[in-house]
MARBA-3410 file (N, C-alpha, C, O; in Angstrom, 1 decimal):
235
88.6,94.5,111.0,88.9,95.7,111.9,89.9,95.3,112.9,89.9,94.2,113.5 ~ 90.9,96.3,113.0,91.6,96.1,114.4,91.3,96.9,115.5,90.9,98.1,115.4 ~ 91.5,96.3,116.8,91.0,97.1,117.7,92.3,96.8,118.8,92.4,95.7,119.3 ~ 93.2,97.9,119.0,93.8,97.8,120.0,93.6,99.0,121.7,93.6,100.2,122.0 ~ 93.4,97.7,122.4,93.2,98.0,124.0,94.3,98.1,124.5,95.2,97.3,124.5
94.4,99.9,125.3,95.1,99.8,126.5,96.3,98.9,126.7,96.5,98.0,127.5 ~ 97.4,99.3,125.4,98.5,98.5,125.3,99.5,99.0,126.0,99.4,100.2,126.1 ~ 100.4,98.5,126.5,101.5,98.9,127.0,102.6,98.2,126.8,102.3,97.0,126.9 ~ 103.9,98.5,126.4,105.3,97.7,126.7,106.5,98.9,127.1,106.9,100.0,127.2 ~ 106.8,97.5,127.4,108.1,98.2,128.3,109.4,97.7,127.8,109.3,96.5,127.6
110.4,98.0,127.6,111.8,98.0,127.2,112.9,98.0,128.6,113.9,98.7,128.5 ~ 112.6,97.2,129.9,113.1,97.5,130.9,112.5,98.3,131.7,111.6,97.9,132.5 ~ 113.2,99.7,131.7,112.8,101.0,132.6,112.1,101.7,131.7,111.3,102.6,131.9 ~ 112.5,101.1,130.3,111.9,102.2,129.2,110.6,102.2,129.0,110.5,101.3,128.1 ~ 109.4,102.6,129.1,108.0,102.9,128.6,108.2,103.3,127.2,108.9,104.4,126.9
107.7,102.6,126.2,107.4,102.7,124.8,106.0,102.9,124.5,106.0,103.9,123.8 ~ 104.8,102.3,124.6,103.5,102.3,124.8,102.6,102.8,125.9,102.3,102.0,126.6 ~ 102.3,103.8,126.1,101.8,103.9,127.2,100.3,104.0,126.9,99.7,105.0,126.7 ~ 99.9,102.7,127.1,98.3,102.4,127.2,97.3,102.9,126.0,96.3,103.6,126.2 ~ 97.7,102.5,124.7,97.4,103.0,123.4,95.7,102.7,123.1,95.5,101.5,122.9
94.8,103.2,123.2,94.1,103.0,122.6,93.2,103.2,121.1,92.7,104.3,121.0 ~ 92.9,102.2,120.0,93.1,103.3,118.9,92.1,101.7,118.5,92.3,100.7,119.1 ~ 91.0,102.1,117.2,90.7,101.3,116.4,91.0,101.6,114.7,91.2,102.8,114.4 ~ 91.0,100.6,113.6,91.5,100.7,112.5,90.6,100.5,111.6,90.2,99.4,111.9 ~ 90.0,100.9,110.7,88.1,100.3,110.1,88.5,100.3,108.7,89.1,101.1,108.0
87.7,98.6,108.1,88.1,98.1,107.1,87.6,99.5,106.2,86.7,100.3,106.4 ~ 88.5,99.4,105.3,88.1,100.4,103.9,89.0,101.6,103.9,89.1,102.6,103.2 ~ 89.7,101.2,105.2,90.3,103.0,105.4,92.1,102.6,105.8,92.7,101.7,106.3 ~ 92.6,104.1,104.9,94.0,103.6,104.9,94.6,104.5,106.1,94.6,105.7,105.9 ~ 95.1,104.2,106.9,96.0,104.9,108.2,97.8,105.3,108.2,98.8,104.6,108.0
97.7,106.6,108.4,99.4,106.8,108.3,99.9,107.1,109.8,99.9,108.2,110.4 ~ 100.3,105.7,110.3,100.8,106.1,111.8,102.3,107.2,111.3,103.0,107.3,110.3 ~ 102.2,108.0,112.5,103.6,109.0,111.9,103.8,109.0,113.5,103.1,108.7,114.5 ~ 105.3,109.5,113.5,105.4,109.7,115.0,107.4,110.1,114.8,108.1,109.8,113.8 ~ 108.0,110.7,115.8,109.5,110.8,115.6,109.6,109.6,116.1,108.8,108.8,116.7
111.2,109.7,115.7,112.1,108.3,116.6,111.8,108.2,117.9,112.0,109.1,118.6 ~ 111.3,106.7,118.4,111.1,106.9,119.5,109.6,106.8,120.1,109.3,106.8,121.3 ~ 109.0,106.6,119.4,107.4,107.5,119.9,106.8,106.5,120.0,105.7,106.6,120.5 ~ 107.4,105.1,119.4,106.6,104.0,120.1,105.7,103.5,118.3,105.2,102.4,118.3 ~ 105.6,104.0,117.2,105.2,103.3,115.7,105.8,102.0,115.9,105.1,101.1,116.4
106.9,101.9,115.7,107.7,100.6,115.2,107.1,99.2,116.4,107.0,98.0,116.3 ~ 106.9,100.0,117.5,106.6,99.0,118.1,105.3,98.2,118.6,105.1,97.1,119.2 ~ 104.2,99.5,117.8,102.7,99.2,117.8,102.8,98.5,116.6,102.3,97.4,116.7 ~ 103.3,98.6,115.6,103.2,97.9,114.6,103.8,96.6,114.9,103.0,95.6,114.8 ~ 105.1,96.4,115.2,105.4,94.6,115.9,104.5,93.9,116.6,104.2,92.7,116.6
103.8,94.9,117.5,102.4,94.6,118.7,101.8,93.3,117.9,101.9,92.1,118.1 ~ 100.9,94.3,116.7,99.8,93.6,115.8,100.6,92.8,115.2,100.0,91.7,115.1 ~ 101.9,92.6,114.5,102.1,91.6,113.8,102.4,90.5,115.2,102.3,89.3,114.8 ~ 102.6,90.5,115.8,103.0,89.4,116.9,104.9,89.7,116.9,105.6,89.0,117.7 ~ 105.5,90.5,116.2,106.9,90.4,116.6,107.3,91.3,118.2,108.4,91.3,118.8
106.6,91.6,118.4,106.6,92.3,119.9,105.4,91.7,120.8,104.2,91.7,120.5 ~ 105.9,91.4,122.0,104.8,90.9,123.1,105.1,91.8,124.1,106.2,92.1,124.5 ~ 103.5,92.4,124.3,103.0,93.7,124.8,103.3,93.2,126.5,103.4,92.1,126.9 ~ 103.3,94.2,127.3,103.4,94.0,128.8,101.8,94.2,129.4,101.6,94.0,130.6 ~ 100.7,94.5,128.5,99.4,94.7,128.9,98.9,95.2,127.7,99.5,95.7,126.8
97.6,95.0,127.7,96.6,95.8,127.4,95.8,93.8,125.9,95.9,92.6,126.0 ~ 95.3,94.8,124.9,94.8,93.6,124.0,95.0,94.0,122.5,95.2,95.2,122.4 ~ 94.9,93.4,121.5,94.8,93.7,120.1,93.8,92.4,119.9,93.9,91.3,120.4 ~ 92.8,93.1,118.9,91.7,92.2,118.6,92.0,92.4,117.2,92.5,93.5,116.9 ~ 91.7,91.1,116.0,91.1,91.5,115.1,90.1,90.9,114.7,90.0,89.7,114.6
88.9,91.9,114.5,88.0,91.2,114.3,87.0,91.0,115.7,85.9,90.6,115.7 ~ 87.5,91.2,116.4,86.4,91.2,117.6,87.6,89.8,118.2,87.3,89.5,119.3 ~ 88.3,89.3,117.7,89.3,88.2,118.4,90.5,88.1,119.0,91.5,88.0,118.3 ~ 90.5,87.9,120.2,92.2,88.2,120.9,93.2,87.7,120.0,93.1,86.6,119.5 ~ 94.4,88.6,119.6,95.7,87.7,118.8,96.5,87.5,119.8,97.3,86.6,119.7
96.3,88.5,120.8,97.7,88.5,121.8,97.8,86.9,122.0,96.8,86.2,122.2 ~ 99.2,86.5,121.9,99.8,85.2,122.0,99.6,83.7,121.0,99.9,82.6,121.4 ~ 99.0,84.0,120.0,98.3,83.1,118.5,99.2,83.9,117.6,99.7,85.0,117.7 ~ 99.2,82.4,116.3,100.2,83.0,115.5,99.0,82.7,114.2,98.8,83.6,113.4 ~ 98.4,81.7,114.2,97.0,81.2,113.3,97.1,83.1,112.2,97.3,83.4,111.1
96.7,83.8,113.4,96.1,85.0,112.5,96.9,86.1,111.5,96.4,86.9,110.7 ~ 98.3,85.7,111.6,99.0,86.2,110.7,98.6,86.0,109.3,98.7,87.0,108.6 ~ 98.1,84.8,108.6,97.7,84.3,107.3,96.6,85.2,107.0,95.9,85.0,106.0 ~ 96.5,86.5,108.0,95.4,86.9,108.0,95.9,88.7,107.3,95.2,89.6,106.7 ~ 97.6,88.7,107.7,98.0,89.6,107.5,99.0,90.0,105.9,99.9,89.2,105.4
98.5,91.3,105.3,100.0,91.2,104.2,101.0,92.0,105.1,100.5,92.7,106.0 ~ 102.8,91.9,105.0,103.3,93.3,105.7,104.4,93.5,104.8,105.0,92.5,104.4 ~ 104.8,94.8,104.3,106.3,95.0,103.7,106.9,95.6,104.4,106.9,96.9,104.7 ~ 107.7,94.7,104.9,109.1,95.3,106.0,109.7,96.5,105.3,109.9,96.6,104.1 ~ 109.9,97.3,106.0,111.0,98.3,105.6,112.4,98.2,104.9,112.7,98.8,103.8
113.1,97.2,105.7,113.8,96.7,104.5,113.6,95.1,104.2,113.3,94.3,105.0 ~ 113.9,94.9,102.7,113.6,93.6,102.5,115.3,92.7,102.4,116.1,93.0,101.5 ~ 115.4,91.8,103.3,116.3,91.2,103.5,116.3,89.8,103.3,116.6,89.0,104.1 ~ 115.8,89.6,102.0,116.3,87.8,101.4,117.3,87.3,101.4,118.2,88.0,101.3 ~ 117.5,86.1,101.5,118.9,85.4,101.1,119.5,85.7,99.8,118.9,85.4,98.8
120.5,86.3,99.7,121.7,86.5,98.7,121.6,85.6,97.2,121.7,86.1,96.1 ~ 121.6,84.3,97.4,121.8,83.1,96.5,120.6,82.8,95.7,120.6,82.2,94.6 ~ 119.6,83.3,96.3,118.4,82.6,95.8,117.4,83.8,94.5,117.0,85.0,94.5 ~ 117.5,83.0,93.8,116.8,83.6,92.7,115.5,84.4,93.0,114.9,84.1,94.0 ~ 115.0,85.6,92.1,113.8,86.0,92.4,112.5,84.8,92.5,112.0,84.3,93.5
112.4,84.6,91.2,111.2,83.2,90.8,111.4,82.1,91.9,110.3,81.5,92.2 ~ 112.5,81.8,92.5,112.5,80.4,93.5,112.4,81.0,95.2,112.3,80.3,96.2 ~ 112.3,83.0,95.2,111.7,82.8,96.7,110.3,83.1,96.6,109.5,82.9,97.5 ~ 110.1,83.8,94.9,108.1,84.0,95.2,107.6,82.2,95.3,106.6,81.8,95.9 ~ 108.4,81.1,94.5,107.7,79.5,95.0,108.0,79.3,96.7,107.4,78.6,97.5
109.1,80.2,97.0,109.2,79.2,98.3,108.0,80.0,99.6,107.6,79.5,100.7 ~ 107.7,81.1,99.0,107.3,81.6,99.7,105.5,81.4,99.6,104.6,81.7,100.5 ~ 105.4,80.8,98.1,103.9,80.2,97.7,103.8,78.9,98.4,102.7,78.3,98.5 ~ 105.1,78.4,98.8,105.0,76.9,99.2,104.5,76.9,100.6,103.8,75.9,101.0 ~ 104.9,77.9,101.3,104.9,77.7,102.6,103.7,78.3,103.1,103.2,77.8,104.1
103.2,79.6,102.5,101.9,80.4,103.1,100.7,80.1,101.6,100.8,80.7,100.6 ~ 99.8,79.0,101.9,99.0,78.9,100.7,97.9,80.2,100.8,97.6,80.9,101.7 ~ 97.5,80.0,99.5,96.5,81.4,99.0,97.1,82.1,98.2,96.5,83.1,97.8 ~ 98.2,82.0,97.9,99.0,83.0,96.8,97.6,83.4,95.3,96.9,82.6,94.7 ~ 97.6,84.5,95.2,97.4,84.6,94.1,97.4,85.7,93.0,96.8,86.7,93.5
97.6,85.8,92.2,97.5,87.0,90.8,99.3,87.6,91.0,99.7,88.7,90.8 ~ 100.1,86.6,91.3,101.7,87.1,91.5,101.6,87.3,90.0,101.5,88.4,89.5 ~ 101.7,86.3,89.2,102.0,86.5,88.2,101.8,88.3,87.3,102.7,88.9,86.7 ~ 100.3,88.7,87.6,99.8,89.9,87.3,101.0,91.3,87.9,101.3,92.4,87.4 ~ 101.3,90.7,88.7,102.0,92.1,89.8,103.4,91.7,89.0,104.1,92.6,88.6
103.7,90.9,88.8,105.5,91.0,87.9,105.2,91.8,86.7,105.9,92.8,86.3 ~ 104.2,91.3,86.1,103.3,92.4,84.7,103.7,93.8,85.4,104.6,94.6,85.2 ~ 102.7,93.8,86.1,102.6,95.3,87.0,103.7,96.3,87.5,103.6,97.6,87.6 ~ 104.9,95.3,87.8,106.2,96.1,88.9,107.1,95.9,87.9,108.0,96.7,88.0 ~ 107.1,94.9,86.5,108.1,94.8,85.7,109.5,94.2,85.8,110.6,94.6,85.5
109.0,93.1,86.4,109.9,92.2,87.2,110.4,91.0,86.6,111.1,90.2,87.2 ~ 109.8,90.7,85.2,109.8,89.7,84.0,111.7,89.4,83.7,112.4,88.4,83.4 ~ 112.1,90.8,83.9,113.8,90.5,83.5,114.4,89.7,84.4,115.1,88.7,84.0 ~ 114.1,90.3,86.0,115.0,90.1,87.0,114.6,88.7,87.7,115.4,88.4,88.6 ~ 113.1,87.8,87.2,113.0,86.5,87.6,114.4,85.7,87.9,114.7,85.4,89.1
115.2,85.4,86.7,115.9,84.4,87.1,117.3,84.9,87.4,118.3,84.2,87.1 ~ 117.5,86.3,88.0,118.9,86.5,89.0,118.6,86.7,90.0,117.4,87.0,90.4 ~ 119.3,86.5,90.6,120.2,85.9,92.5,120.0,87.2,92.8,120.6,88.2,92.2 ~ 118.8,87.3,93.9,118.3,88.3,94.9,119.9,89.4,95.2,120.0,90.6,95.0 ~ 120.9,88.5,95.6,122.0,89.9,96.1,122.5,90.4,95.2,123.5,91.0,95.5
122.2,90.4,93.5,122.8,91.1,92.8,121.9,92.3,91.9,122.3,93.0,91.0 ~ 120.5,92.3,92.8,119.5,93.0,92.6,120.0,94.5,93.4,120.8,94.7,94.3 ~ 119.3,95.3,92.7,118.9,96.4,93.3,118.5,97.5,94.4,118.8,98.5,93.7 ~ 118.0,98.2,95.7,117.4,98.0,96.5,116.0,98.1,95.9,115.1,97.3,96.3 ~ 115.8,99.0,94.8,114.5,99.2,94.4,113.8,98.2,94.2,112.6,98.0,94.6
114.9,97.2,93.2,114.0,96.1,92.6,113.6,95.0,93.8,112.6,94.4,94.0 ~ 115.0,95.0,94.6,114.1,94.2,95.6,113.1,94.6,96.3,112.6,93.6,96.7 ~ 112.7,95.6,96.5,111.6,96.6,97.2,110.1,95.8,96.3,109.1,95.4,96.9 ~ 110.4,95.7,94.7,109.3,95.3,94.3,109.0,94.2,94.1,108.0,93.8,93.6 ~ 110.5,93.4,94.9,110.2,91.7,95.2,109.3,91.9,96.4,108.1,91.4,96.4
109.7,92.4,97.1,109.2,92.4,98.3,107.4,92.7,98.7,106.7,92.5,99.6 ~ 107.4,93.4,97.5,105.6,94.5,97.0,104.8,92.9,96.2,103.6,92.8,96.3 ~ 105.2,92.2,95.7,105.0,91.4,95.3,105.1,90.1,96.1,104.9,89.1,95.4 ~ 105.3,89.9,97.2,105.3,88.5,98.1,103.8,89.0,98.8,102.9,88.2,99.1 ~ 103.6,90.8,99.2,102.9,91.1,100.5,101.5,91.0,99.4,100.5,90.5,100.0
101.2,91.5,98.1,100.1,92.0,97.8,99.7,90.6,97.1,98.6,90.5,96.7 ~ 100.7,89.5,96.9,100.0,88.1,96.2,98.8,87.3,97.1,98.0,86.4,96.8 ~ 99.1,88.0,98.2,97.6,87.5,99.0,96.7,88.0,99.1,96.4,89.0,98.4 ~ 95.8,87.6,100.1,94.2,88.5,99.8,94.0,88.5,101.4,93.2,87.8,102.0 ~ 94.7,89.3,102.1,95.1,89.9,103.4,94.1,90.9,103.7,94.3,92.1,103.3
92.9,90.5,104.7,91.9,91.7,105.3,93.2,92.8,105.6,93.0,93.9,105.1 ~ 94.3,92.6,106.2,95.1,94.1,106.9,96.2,93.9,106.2,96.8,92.8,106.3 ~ 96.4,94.8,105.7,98.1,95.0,105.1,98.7,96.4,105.4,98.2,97.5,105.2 ~ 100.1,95.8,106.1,101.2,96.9,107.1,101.9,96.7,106.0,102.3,95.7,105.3 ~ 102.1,98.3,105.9,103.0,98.9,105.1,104.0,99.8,105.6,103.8,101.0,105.9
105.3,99.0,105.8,106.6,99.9,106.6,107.5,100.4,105.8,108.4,99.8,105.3 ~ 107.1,102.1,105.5,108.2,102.3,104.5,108.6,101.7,103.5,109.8,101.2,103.2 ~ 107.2,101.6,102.6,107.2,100.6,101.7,107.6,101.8,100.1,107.9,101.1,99.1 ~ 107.6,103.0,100.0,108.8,103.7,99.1,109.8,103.5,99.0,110.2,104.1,98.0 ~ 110.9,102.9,99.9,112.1,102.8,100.3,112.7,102.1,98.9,112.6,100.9,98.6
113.5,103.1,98.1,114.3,102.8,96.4,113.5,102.8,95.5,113.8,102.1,94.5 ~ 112.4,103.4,95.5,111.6,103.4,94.5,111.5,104.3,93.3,111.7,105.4,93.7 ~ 111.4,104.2,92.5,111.9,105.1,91.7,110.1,105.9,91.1,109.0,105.4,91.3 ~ 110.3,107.0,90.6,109.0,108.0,90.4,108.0,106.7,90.0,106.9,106.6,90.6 ~ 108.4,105.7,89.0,107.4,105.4,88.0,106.5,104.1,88.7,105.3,103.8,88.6
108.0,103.4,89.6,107.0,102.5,90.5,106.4,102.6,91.6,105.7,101.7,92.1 ~ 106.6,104.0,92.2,105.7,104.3,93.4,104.2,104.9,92.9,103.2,105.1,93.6 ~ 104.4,105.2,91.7,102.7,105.3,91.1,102.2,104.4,90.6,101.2,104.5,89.9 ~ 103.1,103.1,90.9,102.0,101.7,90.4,102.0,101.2,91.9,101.1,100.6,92.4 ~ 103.1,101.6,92.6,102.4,101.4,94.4,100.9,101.8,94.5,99.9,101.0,94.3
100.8,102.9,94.7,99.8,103.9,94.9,98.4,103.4,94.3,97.3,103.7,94.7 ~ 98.6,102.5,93.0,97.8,102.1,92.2,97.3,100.8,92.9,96.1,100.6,93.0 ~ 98.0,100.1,93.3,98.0,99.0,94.1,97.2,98.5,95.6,96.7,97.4,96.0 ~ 97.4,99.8,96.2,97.0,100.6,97.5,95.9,100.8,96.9,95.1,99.9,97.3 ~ 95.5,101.7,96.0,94.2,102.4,95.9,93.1,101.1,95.8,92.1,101.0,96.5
93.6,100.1,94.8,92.9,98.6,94.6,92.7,98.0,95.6,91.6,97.3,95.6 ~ 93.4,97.9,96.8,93.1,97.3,98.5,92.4,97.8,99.3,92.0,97.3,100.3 ~ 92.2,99.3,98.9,91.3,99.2,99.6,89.7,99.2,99.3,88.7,99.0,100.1 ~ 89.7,99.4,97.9,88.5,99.8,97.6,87.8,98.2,97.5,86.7,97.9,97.1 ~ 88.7,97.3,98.1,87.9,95.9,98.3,87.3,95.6,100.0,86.8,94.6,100.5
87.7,97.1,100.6,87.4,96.8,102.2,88.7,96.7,103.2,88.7,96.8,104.4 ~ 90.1,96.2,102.3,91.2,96.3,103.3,91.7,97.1,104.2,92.1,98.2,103.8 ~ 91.9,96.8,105.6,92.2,97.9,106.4,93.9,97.8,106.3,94.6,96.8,106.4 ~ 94.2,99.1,106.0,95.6,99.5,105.5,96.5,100.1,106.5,96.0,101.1,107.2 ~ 97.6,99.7,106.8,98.2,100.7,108.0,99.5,101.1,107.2,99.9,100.1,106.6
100.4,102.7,107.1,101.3,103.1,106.5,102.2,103.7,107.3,101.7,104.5,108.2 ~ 103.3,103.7,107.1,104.5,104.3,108.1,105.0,105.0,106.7,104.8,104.4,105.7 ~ 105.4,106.1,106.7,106.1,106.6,105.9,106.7,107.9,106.6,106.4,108.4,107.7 ~ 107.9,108.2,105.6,108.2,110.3,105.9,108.2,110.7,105.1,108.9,111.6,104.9 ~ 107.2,110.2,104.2,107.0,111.3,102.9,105.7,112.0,103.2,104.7,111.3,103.5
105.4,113.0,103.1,104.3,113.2,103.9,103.5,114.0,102.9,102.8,114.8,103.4 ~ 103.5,114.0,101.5,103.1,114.5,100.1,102.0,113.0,100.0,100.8,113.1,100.0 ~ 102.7,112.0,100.1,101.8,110.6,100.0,100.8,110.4,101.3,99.9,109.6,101.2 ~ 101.1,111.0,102.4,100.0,110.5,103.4,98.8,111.2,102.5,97.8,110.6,102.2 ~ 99.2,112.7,102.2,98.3,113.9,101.8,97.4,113.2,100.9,96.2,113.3,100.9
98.3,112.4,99.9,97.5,112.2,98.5,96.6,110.9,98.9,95.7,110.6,98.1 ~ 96.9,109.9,100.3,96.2,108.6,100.1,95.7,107.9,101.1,95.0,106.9,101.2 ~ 96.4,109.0,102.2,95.9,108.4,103.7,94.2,108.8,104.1,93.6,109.8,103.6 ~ 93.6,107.9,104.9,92.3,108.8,104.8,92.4,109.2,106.5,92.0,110.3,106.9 ~ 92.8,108.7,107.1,93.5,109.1,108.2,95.1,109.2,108.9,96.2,108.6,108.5
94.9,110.1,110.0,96.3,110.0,110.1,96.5,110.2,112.0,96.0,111.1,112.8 ~ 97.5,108.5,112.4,97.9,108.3,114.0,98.9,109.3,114.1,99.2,109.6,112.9 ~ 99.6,109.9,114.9,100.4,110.5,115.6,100.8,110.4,116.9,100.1,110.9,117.8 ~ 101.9,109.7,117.1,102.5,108.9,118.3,103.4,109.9,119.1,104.1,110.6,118.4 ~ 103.4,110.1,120.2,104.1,111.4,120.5,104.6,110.7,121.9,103.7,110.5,122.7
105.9,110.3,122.3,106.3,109.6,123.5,105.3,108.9,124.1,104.9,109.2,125.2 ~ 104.8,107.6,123.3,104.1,106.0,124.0,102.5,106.6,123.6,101.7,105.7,123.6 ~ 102.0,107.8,123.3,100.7,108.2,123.6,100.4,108.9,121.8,101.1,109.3,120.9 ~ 99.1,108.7,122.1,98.6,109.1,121.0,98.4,110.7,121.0,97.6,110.9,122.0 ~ 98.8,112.1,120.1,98.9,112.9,120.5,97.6,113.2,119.9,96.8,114.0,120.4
97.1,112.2,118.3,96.3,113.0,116.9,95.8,111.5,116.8,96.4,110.5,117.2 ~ 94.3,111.6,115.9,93.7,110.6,115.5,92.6,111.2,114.7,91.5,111.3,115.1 ~ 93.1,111.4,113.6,91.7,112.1,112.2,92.0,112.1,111.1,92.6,111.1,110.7 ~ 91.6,112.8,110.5,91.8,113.1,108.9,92.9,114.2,109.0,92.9,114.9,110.0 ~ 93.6,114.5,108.1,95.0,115.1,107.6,94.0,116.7,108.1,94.0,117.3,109.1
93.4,116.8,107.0,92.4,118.7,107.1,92.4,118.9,108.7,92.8,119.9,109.2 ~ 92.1,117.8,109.3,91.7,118.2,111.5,92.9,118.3,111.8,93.1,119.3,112.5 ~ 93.8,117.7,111.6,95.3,117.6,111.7,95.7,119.4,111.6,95.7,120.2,112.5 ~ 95.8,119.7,110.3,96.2,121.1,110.0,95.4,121.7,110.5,96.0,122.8,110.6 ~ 94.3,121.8,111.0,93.3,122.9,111.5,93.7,122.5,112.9,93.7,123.4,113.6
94.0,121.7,113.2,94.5,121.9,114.8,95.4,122.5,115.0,95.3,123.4,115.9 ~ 96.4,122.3,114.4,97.5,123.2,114.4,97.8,124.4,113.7,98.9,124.8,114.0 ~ 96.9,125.2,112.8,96.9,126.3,112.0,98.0,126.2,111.2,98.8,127.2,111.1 ~ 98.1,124.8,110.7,99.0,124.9,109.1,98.1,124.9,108.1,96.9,124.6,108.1 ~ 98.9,125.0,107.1,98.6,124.9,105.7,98.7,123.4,104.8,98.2,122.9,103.8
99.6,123.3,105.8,99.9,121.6,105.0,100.8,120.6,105.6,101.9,121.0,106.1 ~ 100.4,119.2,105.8,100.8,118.0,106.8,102.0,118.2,107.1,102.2,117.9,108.3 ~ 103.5,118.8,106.2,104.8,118.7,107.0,104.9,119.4,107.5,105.7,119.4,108.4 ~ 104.1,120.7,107.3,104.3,122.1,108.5,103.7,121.6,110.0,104.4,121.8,111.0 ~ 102.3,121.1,109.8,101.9,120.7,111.0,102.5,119.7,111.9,102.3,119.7,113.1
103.1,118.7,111.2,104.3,117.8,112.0,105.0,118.6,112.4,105.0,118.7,113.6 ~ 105.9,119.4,111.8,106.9,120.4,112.6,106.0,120.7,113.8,106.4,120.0,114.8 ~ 105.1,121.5,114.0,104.8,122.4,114.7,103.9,121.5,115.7,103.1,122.2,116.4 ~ 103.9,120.4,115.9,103.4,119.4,116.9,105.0,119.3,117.3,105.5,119.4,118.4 ~ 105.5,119.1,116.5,107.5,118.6,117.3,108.1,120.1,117.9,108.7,120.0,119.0
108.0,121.0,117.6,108.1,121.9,118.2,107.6,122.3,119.5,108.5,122.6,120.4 ~ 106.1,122.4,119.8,105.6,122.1,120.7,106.0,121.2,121.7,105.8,121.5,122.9 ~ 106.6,120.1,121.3,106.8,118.8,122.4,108.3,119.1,122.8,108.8,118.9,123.9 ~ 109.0,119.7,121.8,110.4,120.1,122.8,110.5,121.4,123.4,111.5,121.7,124.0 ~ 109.4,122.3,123.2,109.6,123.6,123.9,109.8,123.3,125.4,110.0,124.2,126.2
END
């Protein structure tokens, strides 16, 4: 479980966070959404530790992370974009990356899975974005990570591998994993999120299920009702 307290950061004069409080419960998958700006990108750095908060706490587990790195081995994340070194072969960054974070396991199964058997032995910058996308699906899911952040993890995917995503997802959580998802596809929150955050300048505007979402707003369906919360906030 994550539990973040009363977080806040600041960007200078800038307020990004203003005092968030929100918990995340193992078994359940979350689609933080929010426009540019609204403060996602940087609740998400919060919990991984790439951002240090100006106040408040993130627990996991009932345990302070603020300022410990120990608990990352704790985390899967797929960056938004996946930026390997150029030179280096697929097969020699999933070892370098087995060498350095131990517990790797079932990689082999997920190259089966993502269809990555061809592209083993060429040099990452002559790859794809897609295919690196499912280098990248394959470094986060070879572990056995209680919380896995997922940043715009569709990004070059083609129809056939984002329904072995989805497949992959569905398998994490049904082991208890607590899941966090950034996306703008908002067809996939529909089909897999079991809840959904909504970040609206530093503050949380929404915190439920997609159906409370639309019945709050008297839409019909999740991208109408994002409109019409953004609407709202620029009138």
């Amino acid at each position: 479980m994550i539990e973040v307290r009363k977080l806040y950061k600041n960007y200078g004069p800038v307020e990004v966070l203003k005092g968030i409080d929100i918990v995340f419960n193992p078994g359940e998958i979350t689609a933080i959404l929010g426009p540019n700006g609204s403060g996602k990108t940087t609740l998400i750095k919060s919990i991984l530790g790439m951002v240090i908060p100006n106040g408040g706490e993130i627990l996991l587990d009932d345990n302070n992370v603020l300022g410990q790195w120990l608990y990352r081995d704790r985390i899967s994340y797929v960056p938004q974009i996946a930026n390997f070194p150029g030179n280096l072969k697929v097969n020699e960054l999933i070892k370098m990356i087995r060498d350095i974070r131990p517990g790797a396991r079932n990689h082999g199964r997920l190259i089966d899975i993502l269809k990555l058997q061809p592209f083993l032995d060429k040099k990452l910058g002559a790859l794809s974005g897609g295919t690196r996308q499912k280098v990248n699906l394959v470094l986060a899911f070879m572990f056995d990570a209680p919380l896995i952040i997922l940043d715009e993890p569709t990004a070059g995917l083609d129809p056939v591998a984002l329904i072995l995503l989805k497949q992959l997802i569905a398998s994490e959580k049904e082991k208890g994993k607590t899941i966090l998802i950034t996306t703008h596809i908002m067809n996939l929150v529909e089909e897999i999120a079991d809840k959904v955050v909504f970040l609206l300048d530093g503050l949380i505007y929404f915190h439920g299920r997609v159906s409370e979402l639309k019945e709050k707003t008297g839409e019909d369906n999740l991208e109408k009702a994002i409109a019409a919360i953004l609407k709202d906030s620029y009138a």
